[in-house]
VEXRO-359363 format. One record per atom (N, C-alpha, C): residue in three letters; z, y, x. Coordinates in steps of 0.2 Angstrom, whole numbers, plus 5000, padded with zeros to 4 digits. Layout:
BEGIN
(gumar ALA,(Z,Y,X)) ...
This chain:
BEGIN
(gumar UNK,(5091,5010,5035)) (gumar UNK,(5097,5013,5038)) (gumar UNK,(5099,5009,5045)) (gumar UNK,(5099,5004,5045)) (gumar UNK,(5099,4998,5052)) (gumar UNK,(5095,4999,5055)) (gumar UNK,(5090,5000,5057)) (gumar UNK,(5085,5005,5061)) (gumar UNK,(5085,5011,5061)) (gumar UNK,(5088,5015,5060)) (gumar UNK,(5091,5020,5061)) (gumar UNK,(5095,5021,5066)) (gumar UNK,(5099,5018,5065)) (gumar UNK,(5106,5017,5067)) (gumar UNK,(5105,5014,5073)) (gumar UNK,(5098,5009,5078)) (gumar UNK,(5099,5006,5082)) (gumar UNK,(5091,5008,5085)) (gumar UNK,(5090,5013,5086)) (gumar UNK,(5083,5016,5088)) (gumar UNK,(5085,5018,5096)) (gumar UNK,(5093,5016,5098)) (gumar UNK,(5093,5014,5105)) (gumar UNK,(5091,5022,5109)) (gumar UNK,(5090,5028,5105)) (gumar UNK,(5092,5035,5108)) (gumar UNK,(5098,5040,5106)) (gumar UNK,(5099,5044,5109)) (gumar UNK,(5103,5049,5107)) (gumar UNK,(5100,5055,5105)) (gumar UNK,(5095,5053,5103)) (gumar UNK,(5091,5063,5100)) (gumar UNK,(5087,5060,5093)) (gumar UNK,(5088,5053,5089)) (gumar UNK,(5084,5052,5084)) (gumar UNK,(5089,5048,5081)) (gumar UNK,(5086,5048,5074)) (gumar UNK,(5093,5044,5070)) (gumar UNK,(5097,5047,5067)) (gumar UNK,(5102,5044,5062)) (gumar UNK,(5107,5047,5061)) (gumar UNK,(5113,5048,5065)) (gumar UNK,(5114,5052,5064)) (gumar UNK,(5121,5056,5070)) (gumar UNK,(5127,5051,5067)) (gumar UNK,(5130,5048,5071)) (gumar UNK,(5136,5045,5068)) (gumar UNK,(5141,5048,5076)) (gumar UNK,(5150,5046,5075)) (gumar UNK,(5151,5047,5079)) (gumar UNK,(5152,5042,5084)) (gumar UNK,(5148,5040,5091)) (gumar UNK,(5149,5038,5096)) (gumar UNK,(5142,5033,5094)) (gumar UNK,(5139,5033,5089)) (gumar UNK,(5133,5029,5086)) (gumar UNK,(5135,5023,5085)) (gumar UNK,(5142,5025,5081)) (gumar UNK,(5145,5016,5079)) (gumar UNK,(5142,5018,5072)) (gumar UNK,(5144,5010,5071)) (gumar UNK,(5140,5009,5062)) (gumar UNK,(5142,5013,5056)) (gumar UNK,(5138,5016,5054)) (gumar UNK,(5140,5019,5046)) (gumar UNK,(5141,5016,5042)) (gumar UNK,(5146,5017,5038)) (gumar UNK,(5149,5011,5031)) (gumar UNK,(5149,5017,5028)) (gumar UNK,(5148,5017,5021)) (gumar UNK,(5150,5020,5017)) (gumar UNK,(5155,5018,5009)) (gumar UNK,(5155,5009,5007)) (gumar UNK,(5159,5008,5004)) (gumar UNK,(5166,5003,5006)) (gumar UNK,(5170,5003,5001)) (gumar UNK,(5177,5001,5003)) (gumar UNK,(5176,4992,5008)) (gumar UNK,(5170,4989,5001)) (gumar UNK,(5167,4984,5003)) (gumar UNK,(5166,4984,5009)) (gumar UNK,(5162,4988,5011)) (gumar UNK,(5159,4988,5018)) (gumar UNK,(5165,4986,5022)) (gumar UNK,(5172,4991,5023)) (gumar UNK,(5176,4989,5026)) (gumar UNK,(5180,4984,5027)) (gumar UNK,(5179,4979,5021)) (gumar UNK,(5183,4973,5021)) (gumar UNK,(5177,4969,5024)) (gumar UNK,(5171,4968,5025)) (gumar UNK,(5165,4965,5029)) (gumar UNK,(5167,4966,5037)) (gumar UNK,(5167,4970,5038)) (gumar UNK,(5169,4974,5046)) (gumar UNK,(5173,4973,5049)) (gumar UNK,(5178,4974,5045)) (gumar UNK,(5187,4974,5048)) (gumar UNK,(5188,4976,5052)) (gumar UNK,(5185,4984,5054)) (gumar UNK,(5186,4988,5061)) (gumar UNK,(5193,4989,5063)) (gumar UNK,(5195,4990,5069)) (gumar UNK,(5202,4991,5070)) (gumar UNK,(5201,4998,5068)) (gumar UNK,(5198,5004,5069)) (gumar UNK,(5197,5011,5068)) (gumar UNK,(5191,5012,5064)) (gumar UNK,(5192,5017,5060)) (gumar UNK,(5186,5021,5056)) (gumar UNK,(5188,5029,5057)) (gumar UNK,(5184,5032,5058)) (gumar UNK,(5184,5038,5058)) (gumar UNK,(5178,5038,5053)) (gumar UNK,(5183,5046,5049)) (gumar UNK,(5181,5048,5044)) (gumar UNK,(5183,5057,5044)) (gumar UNK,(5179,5059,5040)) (gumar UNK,(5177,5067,5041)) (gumar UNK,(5181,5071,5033)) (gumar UNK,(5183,5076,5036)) (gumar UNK,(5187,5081,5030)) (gumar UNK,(5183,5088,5031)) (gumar UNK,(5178,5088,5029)) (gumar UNK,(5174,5094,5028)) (gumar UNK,(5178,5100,5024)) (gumar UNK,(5183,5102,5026)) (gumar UNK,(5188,5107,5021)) (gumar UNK,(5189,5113,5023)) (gumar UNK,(5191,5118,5022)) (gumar UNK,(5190,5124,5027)) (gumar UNK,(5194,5131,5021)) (gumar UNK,(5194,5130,5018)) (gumar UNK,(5195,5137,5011)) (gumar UNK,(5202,5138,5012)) (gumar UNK,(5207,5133,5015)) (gumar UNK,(5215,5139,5015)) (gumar UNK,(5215,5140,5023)) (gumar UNK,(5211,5142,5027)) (gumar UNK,(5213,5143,5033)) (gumar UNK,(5214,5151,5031)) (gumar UNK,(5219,5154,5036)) (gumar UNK,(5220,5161,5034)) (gumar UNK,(5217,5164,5041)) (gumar UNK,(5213,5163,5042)) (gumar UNK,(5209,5168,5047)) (gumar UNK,(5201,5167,5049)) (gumar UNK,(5198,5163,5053)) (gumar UNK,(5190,5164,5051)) (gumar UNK,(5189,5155,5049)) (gumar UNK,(5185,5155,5044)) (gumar UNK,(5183,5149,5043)) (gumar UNK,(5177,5145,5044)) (gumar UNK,(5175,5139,5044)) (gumar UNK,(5171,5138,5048)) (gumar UNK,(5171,5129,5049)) (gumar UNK,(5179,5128,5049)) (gumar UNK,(5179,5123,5052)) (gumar UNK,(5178,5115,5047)) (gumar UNK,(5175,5118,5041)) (gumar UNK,(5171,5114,5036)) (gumar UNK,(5165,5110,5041)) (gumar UNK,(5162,5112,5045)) (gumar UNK,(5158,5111,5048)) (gumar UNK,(5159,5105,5056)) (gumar UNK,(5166,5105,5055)) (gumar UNK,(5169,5103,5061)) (gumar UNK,(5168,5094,5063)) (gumar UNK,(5168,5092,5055)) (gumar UNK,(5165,5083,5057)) (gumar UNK,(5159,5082,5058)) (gumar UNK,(5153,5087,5056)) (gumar UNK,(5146,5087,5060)) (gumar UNK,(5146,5088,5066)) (gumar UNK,(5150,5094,5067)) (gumar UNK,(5148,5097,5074)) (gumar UNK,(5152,5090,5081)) (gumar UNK,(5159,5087,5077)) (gumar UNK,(5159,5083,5083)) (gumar UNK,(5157,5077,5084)) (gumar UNK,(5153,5074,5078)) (gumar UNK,(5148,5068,5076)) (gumar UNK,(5142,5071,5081)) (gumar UNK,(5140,5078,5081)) (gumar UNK,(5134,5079,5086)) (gumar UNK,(5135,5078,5091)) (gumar UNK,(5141,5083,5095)) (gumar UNK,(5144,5081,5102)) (gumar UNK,(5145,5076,5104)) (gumar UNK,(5147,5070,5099)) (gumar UNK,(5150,5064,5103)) (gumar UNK,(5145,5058,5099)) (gumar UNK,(5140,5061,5102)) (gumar UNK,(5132,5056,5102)) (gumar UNK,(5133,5050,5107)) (gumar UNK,(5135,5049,5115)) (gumar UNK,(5133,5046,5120)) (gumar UNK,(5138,5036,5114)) (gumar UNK,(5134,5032,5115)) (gumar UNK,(5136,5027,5112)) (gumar UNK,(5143,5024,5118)) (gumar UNK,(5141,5027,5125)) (gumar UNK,(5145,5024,5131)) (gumar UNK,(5154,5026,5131)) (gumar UNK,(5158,5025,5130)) (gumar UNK,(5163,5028,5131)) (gumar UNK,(5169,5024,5136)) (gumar UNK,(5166,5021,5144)) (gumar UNK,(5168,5021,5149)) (gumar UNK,(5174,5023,5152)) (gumar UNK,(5181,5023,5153)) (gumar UNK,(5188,5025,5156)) (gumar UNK,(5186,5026,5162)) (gumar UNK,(5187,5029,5167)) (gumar UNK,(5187,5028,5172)) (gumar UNK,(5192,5025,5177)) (gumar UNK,(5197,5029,5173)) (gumar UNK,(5203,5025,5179)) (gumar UNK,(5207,5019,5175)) (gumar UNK,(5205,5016,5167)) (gumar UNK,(5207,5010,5166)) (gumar UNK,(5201,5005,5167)) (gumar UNK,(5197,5007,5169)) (gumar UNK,(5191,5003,5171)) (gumar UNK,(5186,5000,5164)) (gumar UNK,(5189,5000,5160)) (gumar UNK,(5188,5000,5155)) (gumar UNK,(5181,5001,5149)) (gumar UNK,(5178,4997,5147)) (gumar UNK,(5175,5001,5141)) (gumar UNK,(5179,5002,5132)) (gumar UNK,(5177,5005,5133)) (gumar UNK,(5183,5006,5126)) (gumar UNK,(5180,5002,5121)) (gumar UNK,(5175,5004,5118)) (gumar UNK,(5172,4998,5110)) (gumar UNK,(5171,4991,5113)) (gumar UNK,(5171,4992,5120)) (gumar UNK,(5170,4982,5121)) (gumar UNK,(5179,4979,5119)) (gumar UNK,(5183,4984,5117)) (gumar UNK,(5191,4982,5117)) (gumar UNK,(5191,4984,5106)) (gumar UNK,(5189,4988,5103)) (gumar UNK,(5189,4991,5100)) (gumar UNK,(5183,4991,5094)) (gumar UNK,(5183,4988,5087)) (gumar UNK,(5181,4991,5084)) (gumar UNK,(5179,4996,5079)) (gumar UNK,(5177,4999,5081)) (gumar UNK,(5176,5006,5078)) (gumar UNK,(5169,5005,5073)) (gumar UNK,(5170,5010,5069)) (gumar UNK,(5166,5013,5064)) (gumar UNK,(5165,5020,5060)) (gumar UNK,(5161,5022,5059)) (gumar UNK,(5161,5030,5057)) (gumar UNK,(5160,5027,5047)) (gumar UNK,(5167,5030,5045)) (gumar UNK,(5168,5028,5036)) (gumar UNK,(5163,5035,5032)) (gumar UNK,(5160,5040,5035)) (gumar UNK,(5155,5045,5031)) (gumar UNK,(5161,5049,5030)) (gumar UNK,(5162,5053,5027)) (gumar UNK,(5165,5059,5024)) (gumar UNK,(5168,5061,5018)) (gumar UNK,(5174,5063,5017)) (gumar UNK,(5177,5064,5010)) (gumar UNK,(5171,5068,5008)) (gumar UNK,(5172,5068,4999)) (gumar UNK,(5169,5073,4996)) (gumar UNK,(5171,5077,4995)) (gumar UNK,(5170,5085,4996)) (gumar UNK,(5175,5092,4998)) (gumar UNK,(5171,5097,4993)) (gumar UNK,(5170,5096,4989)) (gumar UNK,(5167,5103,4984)) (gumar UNK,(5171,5110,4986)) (gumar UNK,(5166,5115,4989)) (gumar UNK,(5168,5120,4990)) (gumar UNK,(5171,5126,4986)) (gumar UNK,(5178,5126,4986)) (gumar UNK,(5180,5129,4982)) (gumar UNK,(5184,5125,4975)) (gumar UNK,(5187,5120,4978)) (gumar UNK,(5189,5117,4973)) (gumar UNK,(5195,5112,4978)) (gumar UNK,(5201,5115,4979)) (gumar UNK,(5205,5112,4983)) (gumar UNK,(5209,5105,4981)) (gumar UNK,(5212,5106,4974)) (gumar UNK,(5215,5102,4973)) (gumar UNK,(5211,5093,4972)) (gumar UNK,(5203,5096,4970)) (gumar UNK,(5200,5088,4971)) (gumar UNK,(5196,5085,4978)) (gumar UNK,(5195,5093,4982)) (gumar UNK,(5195,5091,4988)) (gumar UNK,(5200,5088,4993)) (gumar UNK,(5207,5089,4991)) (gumar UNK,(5212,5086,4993)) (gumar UNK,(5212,5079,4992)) (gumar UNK,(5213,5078,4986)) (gumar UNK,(5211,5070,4981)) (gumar UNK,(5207,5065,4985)) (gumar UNK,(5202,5070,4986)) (gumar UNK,(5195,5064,4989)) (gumar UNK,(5196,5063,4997)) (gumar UNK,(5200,5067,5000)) (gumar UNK,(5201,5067,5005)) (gumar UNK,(5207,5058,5006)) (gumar UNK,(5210,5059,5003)) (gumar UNK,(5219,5056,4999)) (gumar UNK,(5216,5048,5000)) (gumar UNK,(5208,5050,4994)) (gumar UNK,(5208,5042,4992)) (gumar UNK,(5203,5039,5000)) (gumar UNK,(5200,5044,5003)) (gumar UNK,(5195,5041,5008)) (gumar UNK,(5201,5038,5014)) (gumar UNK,(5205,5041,5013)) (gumar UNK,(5210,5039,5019)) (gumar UNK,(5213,5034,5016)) (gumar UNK,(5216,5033,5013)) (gumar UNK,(5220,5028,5009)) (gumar UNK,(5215,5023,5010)) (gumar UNK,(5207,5021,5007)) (gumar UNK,(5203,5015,5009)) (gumar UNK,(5206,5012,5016)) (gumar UNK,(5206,5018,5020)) (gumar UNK,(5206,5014,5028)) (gumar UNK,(5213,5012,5029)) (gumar UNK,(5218,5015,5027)) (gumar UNK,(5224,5015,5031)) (gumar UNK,(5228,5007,5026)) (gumar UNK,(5226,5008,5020)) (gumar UNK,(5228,5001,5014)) (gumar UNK,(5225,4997,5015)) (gumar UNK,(5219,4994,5020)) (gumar UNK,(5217,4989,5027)) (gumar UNK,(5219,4988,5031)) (gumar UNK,(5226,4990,5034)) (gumar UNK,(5229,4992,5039)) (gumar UNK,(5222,4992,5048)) (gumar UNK,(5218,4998,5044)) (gumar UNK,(5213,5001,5050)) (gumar UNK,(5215,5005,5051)) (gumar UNK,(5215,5009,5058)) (gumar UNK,(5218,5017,5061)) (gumar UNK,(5213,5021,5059)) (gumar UNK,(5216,5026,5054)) (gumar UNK,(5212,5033,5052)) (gumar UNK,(5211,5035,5057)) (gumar UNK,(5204,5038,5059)) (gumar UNK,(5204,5046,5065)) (gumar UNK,(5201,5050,5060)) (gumar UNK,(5204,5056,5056)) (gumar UNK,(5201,5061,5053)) (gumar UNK,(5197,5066,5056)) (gumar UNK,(5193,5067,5055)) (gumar UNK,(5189,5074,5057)) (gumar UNK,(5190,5082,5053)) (gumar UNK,(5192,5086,5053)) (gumar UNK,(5193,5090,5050)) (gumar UNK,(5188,5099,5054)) (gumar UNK,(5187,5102,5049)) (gumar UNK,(5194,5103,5042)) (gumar UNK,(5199,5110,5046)) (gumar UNK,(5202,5113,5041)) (gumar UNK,(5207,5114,5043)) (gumar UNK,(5215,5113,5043)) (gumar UNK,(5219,5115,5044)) (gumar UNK,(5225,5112,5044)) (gumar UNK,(5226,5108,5037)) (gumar UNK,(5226,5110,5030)) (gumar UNK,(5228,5111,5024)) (gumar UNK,(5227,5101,5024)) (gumar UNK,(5220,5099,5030)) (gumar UNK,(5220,5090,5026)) (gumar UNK,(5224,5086,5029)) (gumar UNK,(5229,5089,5034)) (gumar UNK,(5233,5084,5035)) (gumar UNK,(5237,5081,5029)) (gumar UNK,(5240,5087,5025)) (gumar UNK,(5244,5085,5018)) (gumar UNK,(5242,5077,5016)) (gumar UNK,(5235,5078,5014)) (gumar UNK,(5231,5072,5009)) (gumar UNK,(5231,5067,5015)) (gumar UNK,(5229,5067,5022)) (gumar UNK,(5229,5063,5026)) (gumar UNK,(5236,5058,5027)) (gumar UNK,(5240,5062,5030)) (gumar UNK,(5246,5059,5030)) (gumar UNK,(5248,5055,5025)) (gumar UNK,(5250,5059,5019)) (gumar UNK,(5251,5054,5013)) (gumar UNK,(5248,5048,5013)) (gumar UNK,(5241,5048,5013)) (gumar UNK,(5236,5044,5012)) (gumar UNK,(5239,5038,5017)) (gumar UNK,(5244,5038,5024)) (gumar UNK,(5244,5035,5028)) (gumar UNK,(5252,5032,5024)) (gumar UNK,(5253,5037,5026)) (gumar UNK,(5262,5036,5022)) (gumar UNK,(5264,5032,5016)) (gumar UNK,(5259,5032,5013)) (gumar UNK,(5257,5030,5006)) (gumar UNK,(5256,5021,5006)) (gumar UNK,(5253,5020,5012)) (gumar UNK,(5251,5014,5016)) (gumar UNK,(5257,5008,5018)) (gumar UNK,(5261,5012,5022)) (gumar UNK,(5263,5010,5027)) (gumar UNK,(5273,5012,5027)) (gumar UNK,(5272,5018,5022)) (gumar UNK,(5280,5019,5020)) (gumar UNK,(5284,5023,5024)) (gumar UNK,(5285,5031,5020)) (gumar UNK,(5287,5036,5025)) (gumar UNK,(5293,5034,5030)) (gumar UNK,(5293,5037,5035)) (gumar UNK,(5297,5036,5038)) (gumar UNK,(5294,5030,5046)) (gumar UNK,(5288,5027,5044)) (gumar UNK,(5285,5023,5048)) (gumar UNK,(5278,5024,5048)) (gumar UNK,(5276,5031,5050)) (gumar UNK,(5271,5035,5053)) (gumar UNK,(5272,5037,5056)) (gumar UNK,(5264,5038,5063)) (gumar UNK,(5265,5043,5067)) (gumar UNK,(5260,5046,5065)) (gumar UNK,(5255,5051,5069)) (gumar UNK,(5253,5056,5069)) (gumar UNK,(5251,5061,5074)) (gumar UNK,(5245,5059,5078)) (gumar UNK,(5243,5063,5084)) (gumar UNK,(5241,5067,5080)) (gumar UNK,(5239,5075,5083)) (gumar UNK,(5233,5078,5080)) (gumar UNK,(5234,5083,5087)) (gumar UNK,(5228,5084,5086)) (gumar UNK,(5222,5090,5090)) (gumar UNK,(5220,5094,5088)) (gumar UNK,(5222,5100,5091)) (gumar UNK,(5219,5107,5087)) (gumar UNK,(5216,5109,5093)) (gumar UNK,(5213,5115,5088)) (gumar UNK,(5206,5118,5094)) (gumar UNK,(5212,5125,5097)) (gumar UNK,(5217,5126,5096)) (gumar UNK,(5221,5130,5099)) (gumar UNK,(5228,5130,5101)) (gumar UNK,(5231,5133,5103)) (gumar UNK,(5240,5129,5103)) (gumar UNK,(5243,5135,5099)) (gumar UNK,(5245,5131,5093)) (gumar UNK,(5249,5137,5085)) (gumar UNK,(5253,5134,5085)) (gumar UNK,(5258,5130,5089)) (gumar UNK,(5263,5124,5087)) (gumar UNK,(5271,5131,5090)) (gumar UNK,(5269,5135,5091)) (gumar UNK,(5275,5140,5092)) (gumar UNK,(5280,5142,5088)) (gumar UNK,(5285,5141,5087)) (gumar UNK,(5289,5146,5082)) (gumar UNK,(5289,5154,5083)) (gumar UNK,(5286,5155,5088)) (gumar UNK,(5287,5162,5089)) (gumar UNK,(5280,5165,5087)) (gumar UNK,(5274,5158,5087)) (gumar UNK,(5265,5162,5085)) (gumar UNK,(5268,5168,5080)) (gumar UNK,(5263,5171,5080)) (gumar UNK,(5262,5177,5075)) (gumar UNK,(5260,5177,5068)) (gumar UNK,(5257,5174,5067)) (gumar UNK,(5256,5170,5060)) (gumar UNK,(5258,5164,5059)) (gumar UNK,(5263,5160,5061)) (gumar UNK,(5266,5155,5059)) (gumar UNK,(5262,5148,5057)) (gumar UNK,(5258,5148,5061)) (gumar UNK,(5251,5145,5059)) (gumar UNK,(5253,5138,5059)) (gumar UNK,(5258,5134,5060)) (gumar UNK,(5257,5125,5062)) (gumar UNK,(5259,5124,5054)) (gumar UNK,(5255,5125,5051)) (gumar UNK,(5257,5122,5045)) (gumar UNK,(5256,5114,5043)) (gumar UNK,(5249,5110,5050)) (gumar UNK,(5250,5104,5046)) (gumar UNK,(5254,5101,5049)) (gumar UNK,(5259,5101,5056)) (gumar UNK,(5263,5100,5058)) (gumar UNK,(5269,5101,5052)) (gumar UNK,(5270,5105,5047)) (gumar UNK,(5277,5104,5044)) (gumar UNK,(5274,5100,5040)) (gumar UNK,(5267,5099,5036)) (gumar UNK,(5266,5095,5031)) (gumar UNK,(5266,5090,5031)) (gumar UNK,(5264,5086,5040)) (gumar UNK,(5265,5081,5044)) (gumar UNK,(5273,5079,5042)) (gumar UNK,(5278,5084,5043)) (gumar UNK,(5284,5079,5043)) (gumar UNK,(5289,5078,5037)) (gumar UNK,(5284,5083,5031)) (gumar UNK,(5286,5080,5025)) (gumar UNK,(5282,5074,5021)) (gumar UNK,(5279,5071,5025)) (gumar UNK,(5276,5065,5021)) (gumar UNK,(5278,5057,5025)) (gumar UNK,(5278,5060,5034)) (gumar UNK,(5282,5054,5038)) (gumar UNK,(5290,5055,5038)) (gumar UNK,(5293,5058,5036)) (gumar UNK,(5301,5054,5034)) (gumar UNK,(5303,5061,5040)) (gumar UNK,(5302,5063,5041)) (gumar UNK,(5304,5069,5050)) (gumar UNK,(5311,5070,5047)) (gumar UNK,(5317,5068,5049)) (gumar UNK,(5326,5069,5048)) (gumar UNK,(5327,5078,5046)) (gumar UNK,(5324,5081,5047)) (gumar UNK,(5326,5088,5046)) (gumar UNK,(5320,5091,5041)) (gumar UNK,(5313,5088,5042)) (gumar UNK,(5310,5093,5035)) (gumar UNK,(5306,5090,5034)) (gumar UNK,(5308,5083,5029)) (gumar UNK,(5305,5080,5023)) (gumar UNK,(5306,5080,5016)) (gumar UNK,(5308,5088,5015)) (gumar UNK,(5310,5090,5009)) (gumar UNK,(5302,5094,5008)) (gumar UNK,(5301,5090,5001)) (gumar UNK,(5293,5095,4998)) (gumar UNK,(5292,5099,4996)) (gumar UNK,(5302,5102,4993)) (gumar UNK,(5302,5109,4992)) (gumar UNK,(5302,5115,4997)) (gumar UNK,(5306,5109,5003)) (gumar UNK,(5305,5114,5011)) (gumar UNK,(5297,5117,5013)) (gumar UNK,(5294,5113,5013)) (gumar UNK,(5286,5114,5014)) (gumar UNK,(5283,5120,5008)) (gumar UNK,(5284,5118,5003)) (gumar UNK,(5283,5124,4999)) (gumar UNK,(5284,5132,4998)) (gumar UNK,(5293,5132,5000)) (gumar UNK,(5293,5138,5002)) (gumar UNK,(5290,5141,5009)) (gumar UNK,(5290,5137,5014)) (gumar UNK,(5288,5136,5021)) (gumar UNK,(5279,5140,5018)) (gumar UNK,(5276,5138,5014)) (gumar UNK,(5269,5139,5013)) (gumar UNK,(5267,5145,5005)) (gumar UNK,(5275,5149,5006)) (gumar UNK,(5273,5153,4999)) (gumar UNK,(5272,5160,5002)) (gumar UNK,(5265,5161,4999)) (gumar UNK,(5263,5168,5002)) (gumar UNK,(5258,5168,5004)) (gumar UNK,(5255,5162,5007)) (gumar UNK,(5251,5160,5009)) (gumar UNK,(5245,5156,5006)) (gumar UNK,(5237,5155,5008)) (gumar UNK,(5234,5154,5005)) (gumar UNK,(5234,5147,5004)) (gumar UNK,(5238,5144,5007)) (gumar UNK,(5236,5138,5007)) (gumar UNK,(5242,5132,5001)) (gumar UNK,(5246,5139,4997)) (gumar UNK,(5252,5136,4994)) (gumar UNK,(5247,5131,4989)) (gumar UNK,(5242,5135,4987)) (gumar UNK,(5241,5129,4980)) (gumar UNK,(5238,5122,4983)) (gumar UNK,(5235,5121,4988)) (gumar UNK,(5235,5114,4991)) (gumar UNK,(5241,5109,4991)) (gumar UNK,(5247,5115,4997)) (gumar UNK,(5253,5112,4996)) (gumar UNK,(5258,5108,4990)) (gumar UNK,(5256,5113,4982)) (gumar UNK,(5259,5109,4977)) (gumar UNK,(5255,5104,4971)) (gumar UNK,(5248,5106,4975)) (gumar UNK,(5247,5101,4972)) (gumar UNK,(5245,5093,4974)) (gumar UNK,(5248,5093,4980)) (gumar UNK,(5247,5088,4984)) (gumar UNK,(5254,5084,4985)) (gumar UNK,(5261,5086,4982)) (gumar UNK,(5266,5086,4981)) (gumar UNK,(5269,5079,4982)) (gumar UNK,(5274,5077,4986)) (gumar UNK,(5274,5068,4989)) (gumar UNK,(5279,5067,4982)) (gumar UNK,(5276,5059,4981)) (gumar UNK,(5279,5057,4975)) (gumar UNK,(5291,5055,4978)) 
């Protein structure tokens, strides 16, 4: 696997992202002590419209092959500042949301209970739920943040489908003063396909 890993091109190997090291166990991460692990949420079954994005930690583990990741204008190389590692993938049985939430929950929770920064790959909106907790779970609601990056802009209240669902899930697990009620989230997500996620991932 270590020769794989260091074959020193970008078309052979295993694809990891940025061709940082693959770990795969908790151990591994207490050897390494990355400041970052990026880790993959292959999930995609409560999106309400095309699905697909199961496939989204492969595809940007392929895209982001070049090992060099160079700033321009901080001058900078970013891993010669940073630890990074690719943690592999929750395990997401298709069709099966409540343990693929789980396994998302416990793969995040590994990284974030080492006080290392999760970068999840997903997925669609539904693994913020397990993510967040996982982090919140860590670190204690109310003292989380939470970038995230979508492939479109749904954060409207006006959208048409109402789509920022991992943003409300987001603010019922970090403490958010107006909608940290998990009943709030609940109804917020009744009707839709994504409610049985929502209760069964339910913040303690």
């Amino acid at each position: 696997m270590r020769e794989q890993l260091e074959l020193g091109y970008v078309f052979g190997g295993l694809s990891t992202f940025g061709q940082r090291p693959f770990l795969t166990e908790p151990t591994e991460l207490d050897s390494w002590k990355p400041d970052v692990a990026v880790v993959g949420a292959p999930f995609d079954i409560s999106t309400t419209n095309r699905p697909g994005a199961r496939f989204g930690p492969r595809a940007i583990r392929t895209q982001a092959y070049e090992p060099g990741t160079y700033h321009l204008d901080l001058g900078i190389e970013i891993f010669d500042w940073l630890e990074v590692v690719d943690y592999g993938d929750a395990y997401c049985p298709h069709g099966q949301t409540e343990t693929s939430h789980a396994n998302i929950k416990e793969r995040v929770g590994d990284i974030a209970r080492r006080g290392i920064v999760p970068i999840v790959l997903g997925g669609d909106h539904s693994i913020t739920w397990p993510s967040a907790t996982a982090v919140a779970d860590a670190y204690g609601r109310g003292s989380v943040g939470l970038i995230h990056f979508d492939a479109h802009a749904d954060t409207s209240r006006a959208a048409r489908f109402r789509a920022p669902i991992s943003c409300r899930w987001a603010c019922a697990v970090t403490g958010h003063p107006r909608k940290s009620s998990t009943g709030w989230v609940r109804r917020e997500c009744a009707g839709s396909r994504c409610r049985t996620s929502g209760n069964a991932a339910s913040a303690p």
